[in-house]
N, C-alpha and C positions, 0 to 999 in steps of 0.2 A: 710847154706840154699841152697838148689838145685834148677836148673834154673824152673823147674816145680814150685815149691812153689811159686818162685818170680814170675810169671807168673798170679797166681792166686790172687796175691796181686795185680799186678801192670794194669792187664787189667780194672779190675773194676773201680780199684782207678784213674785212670787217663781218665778214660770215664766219674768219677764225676768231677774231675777237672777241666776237658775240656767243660763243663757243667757250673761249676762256671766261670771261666776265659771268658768264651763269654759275660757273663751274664754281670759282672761286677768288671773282673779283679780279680786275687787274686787268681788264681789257681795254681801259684809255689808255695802258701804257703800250700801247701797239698804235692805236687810234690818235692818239693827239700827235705823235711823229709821224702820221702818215699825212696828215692833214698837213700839215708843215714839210713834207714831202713832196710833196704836190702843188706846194706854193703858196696853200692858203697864207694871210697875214696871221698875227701869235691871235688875234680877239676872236675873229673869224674863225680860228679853228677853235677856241673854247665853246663859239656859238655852236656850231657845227657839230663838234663832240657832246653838248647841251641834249639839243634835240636829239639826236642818235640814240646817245644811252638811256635818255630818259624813256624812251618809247621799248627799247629795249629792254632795259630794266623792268617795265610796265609788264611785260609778257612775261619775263622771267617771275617776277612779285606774283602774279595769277597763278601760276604752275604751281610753284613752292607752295602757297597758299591752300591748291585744290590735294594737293598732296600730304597736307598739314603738316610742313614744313617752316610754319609762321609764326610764331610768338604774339598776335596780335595788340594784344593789349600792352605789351613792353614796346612795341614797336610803335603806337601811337603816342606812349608818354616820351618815346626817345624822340618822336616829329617835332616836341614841343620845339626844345634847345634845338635840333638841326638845324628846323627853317631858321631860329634866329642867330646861328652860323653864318647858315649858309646866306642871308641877307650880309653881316656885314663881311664877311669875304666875300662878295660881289662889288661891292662900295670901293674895298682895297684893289681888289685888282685894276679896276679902271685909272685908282691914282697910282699906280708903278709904272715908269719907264717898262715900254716895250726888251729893252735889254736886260735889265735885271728880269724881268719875266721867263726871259730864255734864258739864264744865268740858271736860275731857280730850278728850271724845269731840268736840265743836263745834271743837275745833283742829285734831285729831288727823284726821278725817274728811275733811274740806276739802285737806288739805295730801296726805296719799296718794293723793286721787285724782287730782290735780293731776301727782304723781309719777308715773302712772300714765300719763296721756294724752302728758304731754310725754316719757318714756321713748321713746326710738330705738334700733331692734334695730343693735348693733356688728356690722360685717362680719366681725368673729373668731368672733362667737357659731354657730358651724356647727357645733359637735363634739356628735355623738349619743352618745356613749359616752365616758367616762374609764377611763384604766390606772390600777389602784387602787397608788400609792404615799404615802410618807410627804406629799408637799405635797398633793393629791389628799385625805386622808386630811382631812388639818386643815381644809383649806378647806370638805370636808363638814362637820366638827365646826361651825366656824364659822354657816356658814349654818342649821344645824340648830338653835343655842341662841338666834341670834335671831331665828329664826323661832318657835319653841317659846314663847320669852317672848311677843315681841309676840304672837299668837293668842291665849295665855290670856290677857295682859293688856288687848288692845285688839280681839282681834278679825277685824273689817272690813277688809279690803286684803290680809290675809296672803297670797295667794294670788299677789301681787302681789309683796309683799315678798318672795318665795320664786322667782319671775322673774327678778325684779332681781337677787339673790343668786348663782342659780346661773347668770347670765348674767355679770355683773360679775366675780365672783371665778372663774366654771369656766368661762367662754366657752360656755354647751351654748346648742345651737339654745332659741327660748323657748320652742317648742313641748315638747322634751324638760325644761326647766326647769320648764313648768306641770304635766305630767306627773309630776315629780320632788316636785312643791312640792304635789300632791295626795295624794300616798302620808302624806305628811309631815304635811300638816293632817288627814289619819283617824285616823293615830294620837296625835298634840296634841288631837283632838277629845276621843277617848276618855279620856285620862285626865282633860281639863278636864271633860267631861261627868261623870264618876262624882260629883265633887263638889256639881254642879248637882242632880242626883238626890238624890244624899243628903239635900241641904239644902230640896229640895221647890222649886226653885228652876224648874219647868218647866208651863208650861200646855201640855197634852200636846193640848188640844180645838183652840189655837192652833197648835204645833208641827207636827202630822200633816199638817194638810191642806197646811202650809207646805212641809214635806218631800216630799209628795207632786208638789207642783208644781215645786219643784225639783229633783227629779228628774228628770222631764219633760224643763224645761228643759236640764239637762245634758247629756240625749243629741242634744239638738237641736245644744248649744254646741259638742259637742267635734269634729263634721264641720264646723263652722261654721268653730273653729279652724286645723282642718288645709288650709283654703281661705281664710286669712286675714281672716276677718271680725270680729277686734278693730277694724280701723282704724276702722269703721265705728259701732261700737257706743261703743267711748270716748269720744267726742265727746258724744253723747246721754247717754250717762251721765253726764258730768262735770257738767250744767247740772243733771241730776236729782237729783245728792247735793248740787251749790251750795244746790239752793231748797231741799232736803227740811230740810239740817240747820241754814238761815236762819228755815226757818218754824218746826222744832221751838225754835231757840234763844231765838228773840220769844214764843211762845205760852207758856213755860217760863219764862219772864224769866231766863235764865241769867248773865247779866252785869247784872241788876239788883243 
């Protein structure tokens, strides 16, 4: 496939992404198959999907933010445990076989977004702000290290897993939960990204223009969000990551 081709796949594709992922998380699960679509190798596209969402996420965190849509101070105590997630899920990924990596990912993939669409906002979930106390405190910890881990280690839906989290365990509105759970993945980005750089682990001629559209995308997403336009888009998505990671798992013979 020629860089043109991939071009034409990956501006659009990642201007929806970037679209869903503001909205309500779950936008590497469109993006890490498309990357792997396109032929990147499995590390390559973690690098790749690295920089993109973090940059993305970065615009999206501002919006929510100027919006007061942030939980700021939950969101910093939950950076503590993420980054140190997210450090040692960077550490694991590099020691797994390439095939279980894509093993992983064809289960993993399917079942989040799945988690995703059938997910129902609880009528307790209304709280924009928490009193910072001891139980407060933990339940950030909590949400923070498995968020931290899953993103380095999987990735795709964090953004989701971090909804669920501070909806489930803190009751916050989702919208202040996606908010919260974007702070969260810039800074999980970065230190999973230093690694990716180091190890050359980034097609930057790929990543840019990806980033760029996602960007895009995000400012588009995050008025989308605050006018509830997940309900809409989850649905579409959910069939787009069915086929994408059916047809990547056949063309791959991953369970050959």
């Amino acid at each position: 496939m020629d860089y043109i081709t991939k071009l034409f796949i990956i501006v659009p594709v990642f201007f929806i992404a970037g679209i869903i992922d503001s909205i309500g998380g779950g936008g590497g699960l469109i993006a890490l198959p498309t990357y792997l679509m396109i032929g990147l190798p499995i590390r390559t596209a973690y690098g790749c999907n690295k920089l993109q969402a973090g940059l993305g996420n970065l615009v999206s965190a501002i919006k929510y933010f100027k919006k007061n849509m942030v939980d700021l101070k939950i969101a910093l105590i939950s950076a503590i445990t993420a980054m140190t997630g997210a450090y040692i899920g960077t550490k694991i990924i590099f020691l797994l076989p390439e095939e279980t990596i894509q093993k992983a990912i064809t289960v993993v993939l399917p079942i989040i977004a799945l988690v995703m669409v059938l997910r129902k906002t609880d009528a307790r979930n209304v709280i924009l702000k928490s009193e910072i106390s001891s139980k407060t405190i933990v339940q950030a910890l909590i949400v923070g290290v498995i968020m931290g881990f899953y993103n380095s280690l999987f990735g795709p839906g964090v953004g989701t897993v971090a909804i669920i989290g501070f909806t489930m365990l803190m009751h916050y509105d989702a919208r202040v939960a996606s908010g919260n759970g974007k702070v969260l993945i810039v800074l999980t980005n970065a230190i999973a990204l230093v690694s990716y750089i180091k190890t050359g682990s980034i097609a930057y001629e790929i990543a840019a223009p990806a980033a760029l559209s996602a960007i895009a995308g995000n400012l588009v997403g995050v008025n989308l969000a605050i006018k509830k336009g997940e309900k809409i888009i989850k649905p579409v998505m959910l069939v787009v990551v069915i086929l994408t990671v059916v047809k990547f798992a056949l063309e791959n013979n991953i369970w050959g």
